[in-house]
C-alpha positions as CSV (number, residue, x, y, z in Angstrom):
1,X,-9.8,-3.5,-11.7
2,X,-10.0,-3.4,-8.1
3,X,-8.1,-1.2,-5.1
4,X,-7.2,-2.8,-2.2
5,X,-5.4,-1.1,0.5
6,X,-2.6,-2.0,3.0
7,X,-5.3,-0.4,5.7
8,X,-2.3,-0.9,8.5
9,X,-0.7,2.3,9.3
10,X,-2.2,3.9,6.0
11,X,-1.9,7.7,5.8
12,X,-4.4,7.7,2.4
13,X,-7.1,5.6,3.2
14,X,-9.7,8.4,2.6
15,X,-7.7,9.9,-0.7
16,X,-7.7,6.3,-2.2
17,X,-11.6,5.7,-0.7
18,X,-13.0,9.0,-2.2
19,X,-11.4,8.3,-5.4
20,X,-12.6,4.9,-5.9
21,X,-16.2,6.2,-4.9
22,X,-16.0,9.0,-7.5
23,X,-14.9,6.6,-10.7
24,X,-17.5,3.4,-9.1
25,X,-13.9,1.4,-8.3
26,X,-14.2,-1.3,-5.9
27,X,-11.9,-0.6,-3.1
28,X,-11.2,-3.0,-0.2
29,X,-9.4,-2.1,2.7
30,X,-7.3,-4.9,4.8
31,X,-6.7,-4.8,8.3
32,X,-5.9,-6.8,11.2
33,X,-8.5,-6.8,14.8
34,X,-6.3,-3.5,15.9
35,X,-7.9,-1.8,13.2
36,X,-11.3,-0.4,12.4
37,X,-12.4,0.8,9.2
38,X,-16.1,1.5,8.1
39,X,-16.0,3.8,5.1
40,X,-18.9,4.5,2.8
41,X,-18.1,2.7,-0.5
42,X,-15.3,0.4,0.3
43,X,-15.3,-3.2,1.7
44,X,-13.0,-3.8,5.1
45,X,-11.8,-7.4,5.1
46,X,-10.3,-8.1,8.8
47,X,-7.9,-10.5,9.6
48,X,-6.6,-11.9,12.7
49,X,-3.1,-10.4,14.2
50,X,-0.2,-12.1,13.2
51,X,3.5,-11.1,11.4
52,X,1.9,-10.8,7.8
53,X,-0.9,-11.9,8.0
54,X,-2.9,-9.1,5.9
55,X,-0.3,-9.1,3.6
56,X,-0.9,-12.8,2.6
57,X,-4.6,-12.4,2.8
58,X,-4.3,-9.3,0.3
59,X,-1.8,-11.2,-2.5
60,X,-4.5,-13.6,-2.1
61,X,-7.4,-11.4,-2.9
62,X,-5.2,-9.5,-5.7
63,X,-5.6,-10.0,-9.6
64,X,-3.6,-8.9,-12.6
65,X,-4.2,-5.1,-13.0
66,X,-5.3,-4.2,-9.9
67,X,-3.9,-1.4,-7.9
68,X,-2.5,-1.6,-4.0
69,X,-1.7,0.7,-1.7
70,X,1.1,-0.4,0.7
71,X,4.2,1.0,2.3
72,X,5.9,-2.4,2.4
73,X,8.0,-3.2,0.1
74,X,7.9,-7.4,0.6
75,X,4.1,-6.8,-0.1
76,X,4.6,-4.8,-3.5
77,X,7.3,-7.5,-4.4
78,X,4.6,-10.3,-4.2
79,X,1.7,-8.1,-6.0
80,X,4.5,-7.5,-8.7
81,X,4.8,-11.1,-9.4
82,X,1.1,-11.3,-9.7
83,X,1.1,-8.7,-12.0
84,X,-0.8,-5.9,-10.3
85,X,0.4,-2.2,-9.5
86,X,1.4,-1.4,-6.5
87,X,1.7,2.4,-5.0
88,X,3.3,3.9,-1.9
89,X,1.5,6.4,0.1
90,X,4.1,8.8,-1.5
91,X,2.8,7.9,-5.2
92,X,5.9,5.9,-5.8
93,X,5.0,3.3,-8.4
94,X,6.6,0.3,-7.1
95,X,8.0,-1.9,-10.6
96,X,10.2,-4.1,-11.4
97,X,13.1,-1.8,-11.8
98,X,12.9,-0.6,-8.1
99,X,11.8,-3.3,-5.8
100,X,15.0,-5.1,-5.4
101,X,16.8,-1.9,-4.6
102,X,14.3,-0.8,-2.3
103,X,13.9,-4.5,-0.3
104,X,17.8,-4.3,-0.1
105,X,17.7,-0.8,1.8
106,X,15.1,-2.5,3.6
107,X,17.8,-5.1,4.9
108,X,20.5,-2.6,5.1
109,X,18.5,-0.9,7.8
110,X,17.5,-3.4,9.6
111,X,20.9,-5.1,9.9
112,X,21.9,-1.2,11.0
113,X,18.9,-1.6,13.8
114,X,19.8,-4.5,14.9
115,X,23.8,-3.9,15.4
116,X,22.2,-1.2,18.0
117,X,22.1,1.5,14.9
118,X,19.4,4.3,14.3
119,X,17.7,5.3,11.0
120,X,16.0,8.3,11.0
121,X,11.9,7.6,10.1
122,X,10.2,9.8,7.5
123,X,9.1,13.8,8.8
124,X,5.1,14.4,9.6
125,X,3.6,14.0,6.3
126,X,2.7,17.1,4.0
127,X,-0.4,17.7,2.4
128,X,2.3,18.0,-1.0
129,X,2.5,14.4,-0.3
130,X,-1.2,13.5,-0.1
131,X,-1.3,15.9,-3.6
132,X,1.4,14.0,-5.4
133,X,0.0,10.4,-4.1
134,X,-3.5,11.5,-5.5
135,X,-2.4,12.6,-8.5
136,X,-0.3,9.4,-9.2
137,X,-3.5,6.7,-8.1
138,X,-5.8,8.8,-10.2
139,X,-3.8,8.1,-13.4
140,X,-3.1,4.5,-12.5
141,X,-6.9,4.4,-12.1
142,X,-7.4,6.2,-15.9
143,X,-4.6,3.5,-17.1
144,X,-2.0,5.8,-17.8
């Protein structure tokens, strides 16, 4: 098993890296050349700009069991069909169960943005939130 992080916006880079260094997990972070990430103990693949393109080159690097930690729901979709576990930065477990729903809110919202519509974006994040997104990676990490 293997971590590999959305590194693109990612509010828990150093939560998921200091875990990962702790229980000896290999973590990779993926980025695009706007980005810059040299962490002790985890890997930084970089990929050129471009719509998606760390996404692709993540479900490419990803393997049955491992864990990813992405906002985007399109990208939790594909590691779902490949088997892995994806997490949100909230410690939502993205499944089966919830992806469609989630990629049709997804639509929804954009089709309200682009009729000249607003959706209000998420509040500064708490450190509750980085407690409950630790909390949920470490037991994905133990299996549970």
């Amino acid at each position: 098993m293997k971590v590999l992080i959305d590194g693109d916006g990612c509010p828990v880079i150093d939560i998921t890296v200091t875990l990962c260094n702790k229980t000896g997990t290999e973590c990779i972070i993926l980025c695009d050349t706007s980005h810059y990430f040299d962490k002790k103990g985890a890997r930084t693949v970089m990929v050129s700009k471009g719509n998606d393109t760390v996404d692709f080159a993540l479900v490419n690097m990803v393997d049955k069991g491992d864990i990813v930690v992405t906002q985007d729901y399109g990208l939790a979709a594909m590691c779902i069909a490949k088997q892995a576990r994806p997490i949100s930065q909230n410690g939502m477990l993205y499944t089966d169960k919830n992806i469609d729903g989630l990629l049709m809110a997804r639509h929804t919202a954009r089709e309200v943005r682009m009729g000249g519509g607003r959706i209000k974006g998420q509040g500064k994040r708490t450190k509750d939130q980085n407690g409950l997104f630790e909390e949920k990676i470490r037991r994905l990490m133990e299996g549970q």
